[in-house]
PDB file of N, CA, C and O in Angstrom, chain B, residues numbered from 101:
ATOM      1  N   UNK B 101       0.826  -1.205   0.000  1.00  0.00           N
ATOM      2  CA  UNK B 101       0.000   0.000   0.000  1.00  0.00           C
ATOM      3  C   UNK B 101       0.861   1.256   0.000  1.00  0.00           C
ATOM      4  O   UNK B 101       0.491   2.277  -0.580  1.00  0.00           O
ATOM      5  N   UNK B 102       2.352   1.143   0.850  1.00  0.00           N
ATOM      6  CA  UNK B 102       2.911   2.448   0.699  1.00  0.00           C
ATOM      7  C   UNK B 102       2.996   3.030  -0.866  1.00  0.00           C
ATOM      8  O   UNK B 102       2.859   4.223  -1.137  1.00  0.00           O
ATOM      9  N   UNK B 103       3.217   2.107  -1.726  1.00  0.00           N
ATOM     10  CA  UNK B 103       3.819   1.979  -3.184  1.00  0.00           C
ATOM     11  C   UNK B 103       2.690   2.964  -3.448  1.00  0.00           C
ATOM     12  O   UNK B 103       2.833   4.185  -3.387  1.00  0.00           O
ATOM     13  N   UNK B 104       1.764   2.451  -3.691  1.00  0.00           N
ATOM     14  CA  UNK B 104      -0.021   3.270  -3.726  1.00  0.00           C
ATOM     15  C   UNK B 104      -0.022   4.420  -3.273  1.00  0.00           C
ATOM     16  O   UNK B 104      -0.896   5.142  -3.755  1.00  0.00           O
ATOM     17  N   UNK B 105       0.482   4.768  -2.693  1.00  0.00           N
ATOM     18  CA  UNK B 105       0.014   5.833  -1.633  1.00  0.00           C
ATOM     19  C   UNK B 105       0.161   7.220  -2.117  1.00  0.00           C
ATOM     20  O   UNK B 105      -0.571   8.078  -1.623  1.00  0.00           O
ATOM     21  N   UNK B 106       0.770   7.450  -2.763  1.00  0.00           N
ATOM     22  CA  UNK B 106       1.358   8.592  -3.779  1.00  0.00           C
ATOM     23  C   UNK B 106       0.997   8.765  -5.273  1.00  0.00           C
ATOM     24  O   UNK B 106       1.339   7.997  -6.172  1.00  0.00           O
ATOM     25  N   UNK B 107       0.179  10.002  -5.418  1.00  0.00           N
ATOM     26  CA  UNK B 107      -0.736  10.051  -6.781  1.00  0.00           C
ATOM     27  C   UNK B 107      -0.045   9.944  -7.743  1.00  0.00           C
ATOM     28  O   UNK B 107      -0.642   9.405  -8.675  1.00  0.00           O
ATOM     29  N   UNK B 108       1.462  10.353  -8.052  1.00  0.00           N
ATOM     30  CA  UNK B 108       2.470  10.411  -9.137  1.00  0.00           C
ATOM     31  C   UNK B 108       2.471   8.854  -9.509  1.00  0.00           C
ATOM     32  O   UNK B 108       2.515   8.393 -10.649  1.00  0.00           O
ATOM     33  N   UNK B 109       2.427   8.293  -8.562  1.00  0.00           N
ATOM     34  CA  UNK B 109       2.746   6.832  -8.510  1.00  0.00           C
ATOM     35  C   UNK B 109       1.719   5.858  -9.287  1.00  0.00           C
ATOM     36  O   UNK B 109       1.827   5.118 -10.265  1.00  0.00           O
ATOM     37  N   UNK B 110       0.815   6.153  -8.522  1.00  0.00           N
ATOM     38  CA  UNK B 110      -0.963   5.577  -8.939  1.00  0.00           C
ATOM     39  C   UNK B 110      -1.177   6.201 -10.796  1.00  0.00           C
ATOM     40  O   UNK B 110      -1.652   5.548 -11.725  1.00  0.00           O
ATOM     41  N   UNK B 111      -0.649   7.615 -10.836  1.00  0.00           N
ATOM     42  CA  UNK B 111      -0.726   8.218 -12.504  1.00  0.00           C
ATOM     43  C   UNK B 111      -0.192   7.071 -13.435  1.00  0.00           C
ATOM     44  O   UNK B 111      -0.798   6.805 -14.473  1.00  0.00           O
ATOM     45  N   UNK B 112       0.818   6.465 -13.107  1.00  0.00           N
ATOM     46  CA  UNK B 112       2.116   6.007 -13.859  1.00  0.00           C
ATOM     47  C   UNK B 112       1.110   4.829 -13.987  1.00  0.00           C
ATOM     48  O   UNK B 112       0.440   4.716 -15.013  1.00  0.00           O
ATOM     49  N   UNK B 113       1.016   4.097 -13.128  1.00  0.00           N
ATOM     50  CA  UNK B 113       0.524   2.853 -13.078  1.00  0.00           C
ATOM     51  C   UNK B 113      -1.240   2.399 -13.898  1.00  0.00           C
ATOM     52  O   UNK B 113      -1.620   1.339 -14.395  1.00  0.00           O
ATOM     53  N   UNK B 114      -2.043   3.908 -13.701  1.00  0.00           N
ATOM     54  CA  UNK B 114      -3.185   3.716 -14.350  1.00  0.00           C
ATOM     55  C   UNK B 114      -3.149   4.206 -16.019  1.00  0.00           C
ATOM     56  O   UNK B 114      -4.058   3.906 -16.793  1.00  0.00           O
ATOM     57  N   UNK B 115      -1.981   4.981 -16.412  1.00  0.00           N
ATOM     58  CA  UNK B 115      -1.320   5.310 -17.747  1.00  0.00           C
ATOM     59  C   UNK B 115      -0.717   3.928 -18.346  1.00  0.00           C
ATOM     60  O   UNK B 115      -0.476   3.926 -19.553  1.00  0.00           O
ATOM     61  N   UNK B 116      -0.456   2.758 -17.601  1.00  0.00           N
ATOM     62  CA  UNK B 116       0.041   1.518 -18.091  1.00  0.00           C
ATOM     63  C   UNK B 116      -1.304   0.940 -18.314  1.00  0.00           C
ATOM     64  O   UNK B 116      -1.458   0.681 -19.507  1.00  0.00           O
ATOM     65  N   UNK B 117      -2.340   0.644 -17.578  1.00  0.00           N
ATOM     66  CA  UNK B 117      -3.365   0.073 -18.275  1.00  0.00           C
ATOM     67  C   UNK B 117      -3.581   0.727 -19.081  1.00  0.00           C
ATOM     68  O   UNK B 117      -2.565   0.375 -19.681  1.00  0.00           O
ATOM     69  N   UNK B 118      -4.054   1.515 -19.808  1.00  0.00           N
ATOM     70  CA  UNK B 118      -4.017   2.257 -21.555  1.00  0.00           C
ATOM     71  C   UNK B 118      -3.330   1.362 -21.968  1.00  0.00           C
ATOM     72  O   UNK B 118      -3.586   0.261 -22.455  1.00  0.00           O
ATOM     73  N   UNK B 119      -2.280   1.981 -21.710  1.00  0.00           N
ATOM     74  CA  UNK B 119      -0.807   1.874 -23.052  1.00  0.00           C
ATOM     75  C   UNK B 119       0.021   1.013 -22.198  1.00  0.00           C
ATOM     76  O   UNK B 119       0.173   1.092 -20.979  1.00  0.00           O
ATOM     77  N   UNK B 120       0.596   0.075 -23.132  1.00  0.00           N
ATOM     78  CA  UNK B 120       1.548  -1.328 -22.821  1.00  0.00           C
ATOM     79  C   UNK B 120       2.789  -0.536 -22.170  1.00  0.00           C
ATOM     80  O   UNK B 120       3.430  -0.794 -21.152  1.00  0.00           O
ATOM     81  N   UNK B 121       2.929   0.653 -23.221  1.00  0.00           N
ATOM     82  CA  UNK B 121       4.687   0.983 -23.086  1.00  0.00           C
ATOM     83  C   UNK B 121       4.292   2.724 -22.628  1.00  0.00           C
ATOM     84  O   UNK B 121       3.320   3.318 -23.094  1.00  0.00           O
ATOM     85  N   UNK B 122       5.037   3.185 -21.875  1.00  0.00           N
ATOM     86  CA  UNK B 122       5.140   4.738 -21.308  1.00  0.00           C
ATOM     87  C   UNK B 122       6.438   5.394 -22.206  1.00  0.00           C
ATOM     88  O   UNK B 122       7.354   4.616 -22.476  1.00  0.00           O
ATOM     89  N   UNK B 123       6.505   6.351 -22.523  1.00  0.00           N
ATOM     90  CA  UNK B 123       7.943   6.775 -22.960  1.00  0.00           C
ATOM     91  C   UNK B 123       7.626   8.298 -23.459  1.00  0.00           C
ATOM     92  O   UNK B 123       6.520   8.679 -23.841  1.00  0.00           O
ATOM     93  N   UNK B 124       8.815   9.102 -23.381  1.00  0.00           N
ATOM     94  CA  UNK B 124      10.002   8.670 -22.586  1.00  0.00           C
ATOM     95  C   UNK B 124       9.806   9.232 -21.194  1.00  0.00           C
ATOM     96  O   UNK B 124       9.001  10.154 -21.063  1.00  0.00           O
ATOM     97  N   UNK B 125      10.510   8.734 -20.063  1.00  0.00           N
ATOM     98  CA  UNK B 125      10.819   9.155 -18.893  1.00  0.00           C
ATOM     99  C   UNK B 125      12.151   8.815 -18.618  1.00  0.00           C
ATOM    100  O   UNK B 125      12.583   7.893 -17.925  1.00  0.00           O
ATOM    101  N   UNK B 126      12.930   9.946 -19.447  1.00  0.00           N
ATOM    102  CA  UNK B 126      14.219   9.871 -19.251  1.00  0.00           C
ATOM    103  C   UNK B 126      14.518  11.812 -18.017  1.00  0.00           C
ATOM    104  O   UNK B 126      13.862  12.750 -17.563  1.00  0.00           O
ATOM    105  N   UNK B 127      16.098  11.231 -18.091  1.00  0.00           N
ATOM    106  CA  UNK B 127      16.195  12.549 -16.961  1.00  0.00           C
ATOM    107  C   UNK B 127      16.648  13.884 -18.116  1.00  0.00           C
ATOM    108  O   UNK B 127      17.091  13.489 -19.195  1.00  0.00           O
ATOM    109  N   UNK B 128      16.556  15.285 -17.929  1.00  0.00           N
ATOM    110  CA  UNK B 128      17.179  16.244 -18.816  1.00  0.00           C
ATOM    111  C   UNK B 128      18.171  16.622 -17.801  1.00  0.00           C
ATOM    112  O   UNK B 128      18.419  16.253 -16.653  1.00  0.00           O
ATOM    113  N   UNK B 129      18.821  17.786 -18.907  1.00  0.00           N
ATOM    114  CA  UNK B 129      19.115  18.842 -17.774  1.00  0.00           C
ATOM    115  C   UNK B 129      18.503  20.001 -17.282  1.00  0.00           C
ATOM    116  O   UNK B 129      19.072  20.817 -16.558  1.00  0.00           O
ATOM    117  N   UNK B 130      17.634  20.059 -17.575  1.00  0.00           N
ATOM    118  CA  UNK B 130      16.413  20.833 -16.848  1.00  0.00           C
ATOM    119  C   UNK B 130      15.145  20.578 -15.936  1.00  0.00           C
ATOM    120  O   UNK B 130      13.945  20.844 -16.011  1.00  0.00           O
ATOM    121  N   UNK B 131      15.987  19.931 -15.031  1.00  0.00           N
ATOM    122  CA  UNK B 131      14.845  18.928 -14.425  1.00  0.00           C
ATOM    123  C   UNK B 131      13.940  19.647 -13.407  1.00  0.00           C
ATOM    124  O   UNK B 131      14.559  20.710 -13.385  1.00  0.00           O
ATOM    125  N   UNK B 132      13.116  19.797 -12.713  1.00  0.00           N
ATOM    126  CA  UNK B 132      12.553  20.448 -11.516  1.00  0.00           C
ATOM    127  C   UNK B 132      12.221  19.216 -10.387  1.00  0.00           C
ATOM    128  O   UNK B 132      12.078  18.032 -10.693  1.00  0.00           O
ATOM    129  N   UNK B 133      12.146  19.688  -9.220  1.00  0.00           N
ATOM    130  CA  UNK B 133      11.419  19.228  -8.250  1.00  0.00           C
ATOM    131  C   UNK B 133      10.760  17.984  -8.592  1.00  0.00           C
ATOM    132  O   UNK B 133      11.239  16.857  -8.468  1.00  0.00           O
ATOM    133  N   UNK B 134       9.873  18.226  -8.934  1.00  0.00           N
ATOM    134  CA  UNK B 134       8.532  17.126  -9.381  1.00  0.00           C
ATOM    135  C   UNK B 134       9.600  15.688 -10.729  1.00  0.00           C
ATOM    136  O   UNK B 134       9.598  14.491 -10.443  1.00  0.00           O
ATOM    137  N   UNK B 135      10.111  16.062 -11.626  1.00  0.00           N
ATOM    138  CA  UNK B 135      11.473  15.129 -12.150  1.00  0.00           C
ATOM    139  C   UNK B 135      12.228  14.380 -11.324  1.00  0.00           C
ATOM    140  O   UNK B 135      12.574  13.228 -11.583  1.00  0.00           O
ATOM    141  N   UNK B 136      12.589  15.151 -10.042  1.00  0.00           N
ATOM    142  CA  UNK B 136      13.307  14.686  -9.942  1.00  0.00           C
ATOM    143  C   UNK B 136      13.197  13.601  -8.568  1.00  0.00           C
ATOM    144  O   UNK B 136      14.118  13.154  -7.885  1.00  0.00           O
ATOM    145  N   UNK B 137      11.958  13.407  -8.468  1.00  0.00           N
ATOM    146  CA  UNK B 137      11.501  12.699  -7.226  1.00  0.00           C
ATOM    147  C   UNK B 137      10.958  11.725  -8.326  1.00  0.00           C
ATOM    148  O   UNK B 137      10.833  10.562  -7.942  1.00  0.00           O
ATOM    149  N   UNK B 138      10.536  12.046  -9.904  1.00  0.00           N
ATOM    150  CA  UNK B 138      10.280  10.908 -10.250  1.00  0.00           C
ATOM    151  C   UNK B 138      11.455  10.064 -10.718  1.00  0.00           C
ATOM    152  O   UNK B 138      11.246   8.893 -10.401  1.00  0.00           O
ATOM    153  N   UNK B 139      12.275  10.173 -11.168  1.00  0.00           N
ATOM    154  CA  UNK B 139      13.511   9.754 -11.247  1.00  0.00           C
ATOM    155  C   UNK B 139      13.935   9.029 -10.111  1.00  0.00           C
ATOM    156  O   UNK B 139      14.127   7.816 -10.192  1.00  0.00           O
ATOM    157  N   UNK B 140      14.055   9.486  -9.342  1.00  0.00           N
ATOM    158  CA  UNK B 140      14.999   9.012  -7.756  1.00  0.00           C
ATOM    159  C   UNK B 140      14.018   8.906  -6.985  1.00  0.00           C
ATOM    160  O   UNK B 140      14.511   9.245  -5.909  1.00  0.00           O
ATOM    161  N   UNK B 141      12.558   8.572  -6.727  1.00  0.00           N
ATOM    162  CA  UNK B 141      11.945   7.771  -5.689  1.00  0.00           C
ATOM    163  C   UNK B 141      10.933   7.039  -6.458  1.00  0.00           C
ATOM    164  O   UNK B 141      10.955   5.809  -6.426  1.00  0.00           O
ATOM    165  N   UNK B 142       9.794   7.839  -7.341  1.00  0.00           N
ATOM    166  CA  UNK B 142       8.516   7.018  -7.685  1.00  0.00           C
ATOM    167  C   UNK B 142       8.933   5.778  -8.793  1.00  0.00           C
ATOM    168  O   UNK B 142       8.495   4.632  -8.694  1.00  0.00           O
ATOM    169  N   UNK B 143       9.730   6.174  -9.709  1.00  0.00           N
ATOM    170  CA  UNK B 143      10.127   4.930 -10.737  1.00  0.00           C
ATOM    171  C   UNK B 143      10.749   4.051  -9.972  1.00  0.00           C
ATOM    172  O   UNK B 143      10.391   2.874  -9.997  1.00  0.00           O
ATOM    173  N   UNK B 144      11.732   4.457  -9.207  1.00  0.00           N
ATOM    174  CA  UNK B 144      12.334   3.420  -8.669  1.00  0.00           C
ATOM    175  C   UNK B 144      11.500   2.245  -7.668  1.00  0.00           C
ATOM    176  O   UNK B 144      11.566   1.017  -7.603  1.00  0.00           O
ATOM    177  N   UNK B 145      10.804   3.139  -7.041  1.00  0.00           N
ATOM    178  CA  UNK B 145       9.734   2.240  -5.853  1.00  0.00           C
ATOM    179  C   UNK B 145       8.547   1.407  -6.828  1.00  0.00           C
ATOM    180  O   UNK B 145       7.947   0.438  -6.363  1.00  0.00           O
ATOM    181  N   UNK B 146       8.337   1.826  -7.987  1.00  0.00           N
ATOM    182  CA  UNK B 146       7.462   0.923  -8.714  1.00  0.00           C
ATOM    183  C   UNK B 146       8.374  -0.002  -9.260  1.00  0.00           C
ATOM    184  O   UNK B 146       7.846  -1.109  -9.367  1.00  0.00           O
ATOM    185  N   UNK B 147       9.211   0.022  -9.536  1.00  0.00           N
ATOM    186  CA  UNK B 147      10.334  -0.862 -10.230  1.00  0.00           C
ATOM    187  C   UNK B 147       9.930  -1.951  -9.150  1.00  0.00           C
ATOM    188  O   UNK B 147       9.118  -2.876  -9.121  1.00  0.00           O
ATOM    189  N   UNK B 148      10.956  -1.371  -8.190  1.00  0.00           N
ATOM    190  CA  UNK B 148      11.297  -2.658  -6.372  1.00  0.00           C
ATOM    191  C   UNK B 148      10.291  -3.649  -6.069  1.00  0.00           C
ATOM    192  O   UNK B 148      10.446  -4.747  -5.535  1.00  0.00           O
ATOM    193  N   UNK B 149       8.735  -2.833  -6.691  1.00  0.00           N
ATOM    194  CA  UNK B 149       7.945  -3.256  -6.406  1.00  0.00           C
ATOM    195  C   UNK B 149       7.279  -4.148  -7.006  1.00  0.00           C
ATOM    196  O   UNK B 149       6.296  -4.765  -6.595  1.00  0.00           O
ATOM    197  N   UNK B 150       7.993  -4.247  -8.322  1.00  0.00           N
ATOM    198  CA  UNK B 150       7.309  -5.217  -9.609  1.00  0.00           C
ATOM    199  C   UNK B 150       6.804  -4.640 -10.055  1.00  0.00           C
ATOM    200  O   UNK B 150       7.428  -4.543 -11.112  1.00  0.00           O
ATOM    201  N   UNK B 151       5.489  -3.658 -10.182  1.00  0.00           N
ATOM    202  CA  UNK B 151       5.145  -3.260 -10.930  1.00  0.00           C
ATOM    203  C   UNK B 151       5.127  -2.629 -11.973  1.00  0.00           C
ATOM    204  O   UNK B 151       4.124  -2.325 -12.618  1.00  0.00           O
ATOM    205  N   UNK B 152       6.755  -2.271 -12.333  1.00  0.00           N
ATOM    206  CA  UNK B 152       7.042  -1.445 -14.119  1.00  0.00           C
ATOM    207  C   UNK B 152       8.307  -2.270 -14.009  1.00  0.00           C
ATOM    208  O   UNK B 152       8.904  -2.889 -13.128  1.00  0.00           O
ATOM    209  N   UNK B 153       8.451  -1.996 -15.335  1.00  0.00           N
ATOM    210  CA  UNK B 153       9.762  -2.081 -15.989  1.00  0.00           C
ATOM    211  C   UNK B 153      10.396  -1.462 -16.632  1.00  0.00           C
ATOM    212  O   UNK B 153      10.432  -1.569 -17.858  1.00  0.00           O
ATOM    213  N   UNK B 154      11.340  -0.310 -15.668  1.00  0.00           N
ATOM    214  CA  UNK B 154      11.699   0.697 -16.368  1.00  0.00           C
ATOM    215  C   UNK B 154      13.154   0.705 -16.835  1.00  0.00           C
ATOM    216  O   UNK B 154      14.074   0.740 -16.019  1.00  0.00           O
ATOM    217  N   UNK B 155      13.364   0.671 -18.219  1.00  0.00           N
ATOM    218  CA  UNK B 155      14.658   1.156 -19.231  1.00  0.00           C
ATOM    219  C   UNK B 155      15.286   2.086 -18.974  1.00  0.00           C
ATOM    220  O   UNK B 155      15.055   3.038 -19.719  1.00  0.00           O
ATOM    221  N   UNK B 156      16.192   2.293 -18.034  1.00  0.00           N
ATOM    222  CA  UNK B 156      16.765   3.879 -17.981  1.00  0.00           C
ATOM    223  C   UNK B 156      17.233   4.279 -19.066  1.00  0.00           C
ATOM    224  O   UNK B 156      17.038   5.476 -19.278  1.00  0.00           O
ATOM    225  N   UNK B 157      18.029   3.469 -20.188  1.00  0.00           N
ATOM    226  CA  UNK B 157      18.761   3.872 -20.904  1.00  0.00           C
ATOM    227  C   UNK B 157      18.081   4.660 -22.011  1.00  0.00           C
ATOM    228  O   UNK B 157      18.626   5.601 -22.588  1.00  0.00           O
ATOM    229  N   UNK B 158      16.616   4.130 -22.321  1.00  0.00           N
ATOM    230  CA  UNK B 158      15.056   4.558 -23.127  1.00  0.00           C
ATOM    231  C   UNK B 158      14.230   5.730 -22.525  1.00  0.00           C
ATOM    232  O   UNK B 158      13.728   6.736 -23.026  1.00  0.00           O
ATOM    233  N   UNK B 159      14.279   5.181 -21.147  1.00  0.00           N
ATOM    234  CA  UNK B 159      13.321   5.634 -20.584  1.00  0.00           C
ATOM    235  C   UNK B 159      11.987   5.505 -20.381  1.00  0.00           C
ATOM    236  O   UNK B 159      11.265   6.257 -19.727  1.00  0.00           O
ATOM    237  N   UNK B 160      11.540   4.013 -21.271  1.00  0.00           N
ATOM    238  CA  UNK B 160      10.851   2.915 -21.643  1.00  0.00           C
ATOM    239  C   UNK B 160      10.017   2.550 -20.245  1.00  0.00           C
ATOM    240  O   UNK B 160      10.854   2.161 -19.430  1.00  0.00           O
ATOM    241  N   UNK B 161       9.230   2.537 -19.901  1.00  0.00           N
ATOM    242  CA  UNK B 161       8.266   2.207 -18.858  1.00  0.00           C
ATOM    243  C   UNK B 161       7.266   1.502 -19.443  1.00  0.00           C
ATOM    244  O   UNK B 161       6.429   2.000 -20.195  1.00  0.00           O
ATOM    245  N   UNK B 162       7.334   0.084 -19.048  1.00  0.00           N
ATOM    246  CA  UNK B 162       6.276  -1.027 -19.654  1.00  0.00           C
ATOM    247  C   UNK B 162       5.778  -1.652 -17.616  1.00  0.00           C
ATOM    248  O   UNK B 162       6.243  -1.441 -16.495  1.00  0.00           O
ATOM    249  N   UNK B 163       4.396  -2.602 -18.324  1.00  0.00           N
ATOM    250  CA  UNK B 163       3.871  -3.597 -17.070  1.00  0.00           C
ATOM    251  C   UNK B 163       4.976  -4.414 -16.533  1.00  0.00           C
ATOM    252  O   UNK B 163       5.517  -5.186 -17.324  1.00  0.00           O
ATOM    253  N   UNK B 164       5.449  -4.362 -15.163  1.00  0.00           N
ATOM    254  CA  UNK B 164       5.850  -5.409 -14.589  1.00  0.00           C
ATOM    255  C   UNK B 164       5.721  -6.355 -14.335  1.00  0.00           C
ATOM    256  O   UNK B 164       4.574  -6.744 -14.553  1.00  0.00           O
ATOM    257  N   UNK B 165       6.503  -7.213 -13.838  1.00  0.00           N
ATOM    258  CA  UNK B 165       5.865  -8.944 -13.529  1.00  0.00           C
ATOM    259  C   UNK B 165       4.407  -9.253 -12.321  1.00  0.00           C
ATOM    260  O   UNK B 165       3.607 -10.186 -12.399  1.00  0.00           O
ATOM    261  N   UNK B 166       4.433  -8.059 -11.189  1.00  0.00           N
ATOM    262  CA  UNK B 166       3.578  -7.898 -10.445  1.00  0.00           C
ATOM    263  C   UNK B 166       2.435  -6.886 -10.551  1.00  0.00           C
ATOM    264  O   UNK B 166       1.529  -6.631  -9.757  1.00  0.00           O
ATOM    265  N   UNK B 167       2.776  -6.301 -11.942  1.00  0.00           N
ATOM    266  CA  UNK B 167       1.219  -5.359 -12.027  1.00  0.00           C
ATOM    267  C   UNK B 167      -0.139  -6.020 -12.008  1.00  0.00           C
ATOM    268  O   UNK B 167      -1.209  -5.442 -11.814  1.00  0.00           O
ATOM    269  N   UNK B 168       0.003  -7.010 -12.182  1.00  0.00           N
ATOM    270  CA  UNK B 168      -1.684  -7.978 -12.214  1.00  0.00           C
ATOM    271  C   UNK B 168      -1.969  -7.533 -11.138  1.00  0.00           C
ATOM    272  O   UNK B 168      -2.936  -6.771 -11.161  1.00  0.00           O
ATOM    273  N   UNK B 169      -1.405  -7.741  -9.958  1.00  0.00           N
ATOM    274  CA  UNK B 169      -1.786  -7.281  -8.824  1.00  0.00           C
ATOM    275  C   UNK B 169      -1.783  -6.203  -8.174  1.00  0.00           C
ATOM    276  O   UNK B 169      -2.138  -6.051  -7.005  1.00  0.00           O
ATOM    277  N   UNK B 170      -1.357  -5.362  -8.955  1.00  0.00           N
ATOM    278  CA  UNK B 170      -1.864  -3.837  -8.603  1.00  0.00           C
ATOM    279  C   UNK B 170      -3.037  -3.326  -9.697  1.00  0.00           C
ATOM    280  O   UNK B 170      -3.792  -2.385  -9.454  1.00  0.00           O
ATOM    281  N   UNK B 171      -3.064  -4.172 -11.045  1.00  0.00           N
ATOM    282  CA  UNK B 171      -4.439  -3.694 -11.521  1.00  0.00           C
ATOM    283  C   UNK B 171      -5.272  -4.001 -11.272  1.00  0.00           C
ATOM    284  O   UNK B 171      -6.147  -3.448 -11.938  1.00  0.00           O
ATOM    285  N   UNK B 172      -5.783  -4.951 -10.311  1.00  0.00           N
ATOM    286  CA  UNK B 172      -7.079  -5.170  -9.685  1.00  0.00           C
ATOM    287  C   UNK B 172      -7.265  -3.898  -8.955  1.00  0.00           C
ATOM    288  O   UNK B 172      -8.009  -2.989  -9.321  1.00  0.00           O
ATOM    289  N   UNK B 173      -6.457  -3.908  -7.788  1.00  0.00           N
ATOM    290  CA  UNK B 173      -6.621  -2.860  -6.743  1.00  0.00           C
ATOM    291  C   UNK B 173      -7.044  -1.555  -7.788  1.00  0.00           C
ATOM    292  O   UNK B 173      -8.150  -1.017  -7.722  1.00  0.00           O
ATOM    293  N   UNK B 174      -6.080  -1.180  -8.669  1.00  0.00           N
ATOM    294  CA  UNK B 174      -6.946   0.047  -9.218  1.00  0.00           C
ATOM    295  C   UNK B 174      -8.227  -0.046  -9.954  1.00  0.00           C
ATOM    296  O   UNK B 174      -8.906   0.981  -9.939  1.00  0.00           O
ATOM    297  N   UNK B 175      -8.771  -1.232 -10.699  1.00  0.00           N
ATOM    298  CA  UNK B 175      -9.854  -1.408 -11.087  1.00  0.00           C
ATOM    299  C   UNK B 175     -11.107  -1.262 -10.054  1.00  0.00           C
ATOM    300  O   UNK B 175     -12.223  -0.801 -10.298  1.00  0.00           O
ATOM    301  N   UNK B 176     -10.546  -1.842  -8.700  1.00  0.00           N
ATOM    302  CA  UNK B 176     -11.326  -1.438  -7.841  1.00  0.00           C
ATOM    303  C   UNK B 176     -11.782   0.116  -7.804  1.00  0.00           C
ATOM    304  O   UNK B 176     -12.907   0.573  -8.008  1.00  0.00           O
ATOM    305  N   UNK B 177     -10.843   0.646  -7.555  1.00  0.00           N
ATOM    306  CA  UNK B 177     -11.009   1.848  -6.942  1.00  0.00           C
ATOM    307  C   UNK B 177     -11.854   2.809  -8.395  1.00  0.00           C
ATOM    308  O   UNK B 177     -12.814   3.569  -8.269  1.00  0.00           O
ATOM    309  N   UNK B 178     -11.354   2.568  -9.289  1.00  0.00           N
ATOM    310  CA  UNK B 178     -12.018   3.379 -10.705  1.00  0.00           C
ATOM    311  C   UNK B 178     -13.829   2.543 -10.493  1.00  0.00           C
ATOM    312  O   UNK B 178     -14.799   3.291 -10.608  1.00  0.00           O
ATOM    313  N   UNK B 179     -13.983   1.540 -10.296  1.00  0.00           N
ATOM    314  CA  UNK B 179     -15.318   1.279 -10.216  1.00  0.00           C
ATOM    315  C   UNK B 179     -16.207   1.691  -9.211  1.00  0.00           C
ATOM    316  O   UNK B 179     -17.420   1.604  -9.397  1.00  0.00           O
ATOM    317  N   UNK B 180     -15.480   2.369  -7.597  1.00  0.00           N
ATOM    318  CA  UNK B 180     -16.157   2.568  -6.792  1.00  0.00           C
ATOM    319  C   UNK B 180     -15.482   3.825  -6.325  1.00  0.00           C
ATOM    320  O   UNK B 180     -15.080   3.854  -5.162  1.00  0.00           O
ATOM    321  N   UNK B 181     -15.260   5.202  -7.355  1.00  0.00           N
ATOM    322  CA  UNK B 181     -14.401   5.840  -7.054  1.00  0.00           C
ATOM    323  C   UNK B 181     -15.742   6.761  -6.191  1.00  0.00           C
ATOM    324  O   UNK B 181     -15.459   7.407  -5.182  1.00  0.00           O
ATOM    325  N   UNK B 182     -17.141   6.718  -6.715  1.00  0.00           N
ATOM    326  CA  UNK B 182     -17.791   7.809  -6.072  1.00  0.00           C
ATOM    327  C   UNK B 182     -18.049   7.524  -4.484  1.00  0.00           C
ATOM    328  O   UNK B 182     -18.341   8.423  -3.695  1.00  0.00           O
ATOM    329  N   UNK B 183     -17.878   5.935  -4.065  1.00  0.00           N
ATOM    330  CA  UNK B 183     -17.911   5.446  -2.930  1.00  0.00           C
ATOM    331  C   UNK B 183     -17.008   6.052  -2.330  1.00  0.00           C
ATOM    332  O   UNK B 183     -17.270   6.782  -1.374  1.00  0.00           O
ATOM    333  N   UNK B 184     -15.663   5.848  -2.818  1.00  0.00           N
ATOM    334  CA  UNK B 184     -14.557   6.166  -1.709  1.00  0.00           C
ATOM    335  C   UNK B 184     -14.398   7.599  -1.765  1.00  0.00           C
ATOM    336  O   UNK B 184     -13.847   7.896  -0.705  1.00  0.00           O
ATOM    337  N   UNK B 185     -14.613   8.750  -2.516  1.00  0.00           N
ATOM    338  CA  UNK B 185     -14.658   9.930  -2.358  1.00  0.00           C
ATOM    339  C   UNK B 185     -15.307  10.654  -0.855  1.00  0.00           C
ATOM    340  O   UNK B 185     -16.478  10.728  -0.482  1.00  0.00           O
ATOM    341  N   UNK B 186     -14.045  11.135  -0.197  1.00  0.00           N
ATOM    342  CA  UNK B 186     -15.114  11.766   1.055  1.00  0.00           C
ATOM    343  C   UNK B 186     -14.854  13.258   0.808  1.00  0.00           C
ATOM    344  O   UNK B 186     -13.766  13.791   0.590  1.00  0.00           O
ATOM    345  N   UNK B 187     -16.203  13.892   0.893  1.00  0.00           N
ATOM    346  CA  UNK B 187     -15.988  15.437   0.854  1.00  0.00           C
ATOM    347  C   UNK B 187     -15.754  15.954   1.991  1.00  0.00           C
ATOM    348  O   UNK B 187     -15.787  15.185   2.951  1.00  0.00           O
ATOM    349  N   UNK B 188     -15.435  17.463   2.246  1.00  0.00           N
ATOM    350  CA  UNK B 188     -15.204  18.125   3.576  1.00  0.00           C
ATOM    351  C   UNK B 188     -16.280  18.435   3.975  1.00  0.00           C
ATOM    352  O   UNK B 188     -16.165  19.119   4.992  1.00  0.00           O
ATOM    353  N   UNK B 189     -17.206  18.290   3.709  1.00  0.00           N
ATOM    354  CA  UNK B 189     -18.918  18.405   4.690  1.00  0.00           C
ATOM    355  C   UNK B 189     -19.204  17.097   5.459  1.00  0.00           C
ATOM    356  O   UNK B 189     -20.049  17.110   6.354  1.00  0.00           O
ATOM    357  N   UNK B 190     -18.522  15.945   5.141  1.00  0.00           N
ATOM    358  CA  UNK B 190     -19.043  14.639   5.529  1.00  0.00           C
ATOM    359  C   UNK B 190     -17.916  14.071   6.928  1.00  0.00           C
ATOM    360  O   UNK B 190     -18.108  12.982   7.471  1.00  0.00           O
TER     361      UNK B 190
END
């Protein structure tokens, strides 16, 4: 669940159900903030985690050996997203 827990993370992963292959997510030299946490924490923690398979050398981001099991969990959540939505009145 930590893996989950972070929307950058959950983006990457619901952009793979679409599309087989992600690209590119390579590094520049103009990177900001938000680059550079994807670079050096979110790719990497989906990697560790099985769920992508990322090419540094491409920058190639395809399904991992363990995404089956993180695309349920998000299928869940896209089917019962109005359930789990809590507003600030509730």
């Amino acid at each position: 669940m930590e893996v989950l827990s972070k929307q950058q993370r959950r983006v990457i992963l619901y952009r793979l159900k679409r599309d087989d292959r992600l690209q590119p997510f390579q590094e520049s030299d103009a990177l900001d903030n938000t680059d550079i946490e994807l670079y050096h924490v979110h790719l990497p923690q989906l990697e560790a985690a099985g769920y992508i398979d990322w090419n540094r050398e491409t920058g190639t981001v395809m399904k991992g050996p363990q995404y089956d099991e993180v695309e349920t969990f998000l299928t869940l959540i896209e089917n019962h997203a109005d359930e789990l939505l809590v507003t600030a009145d509730e």
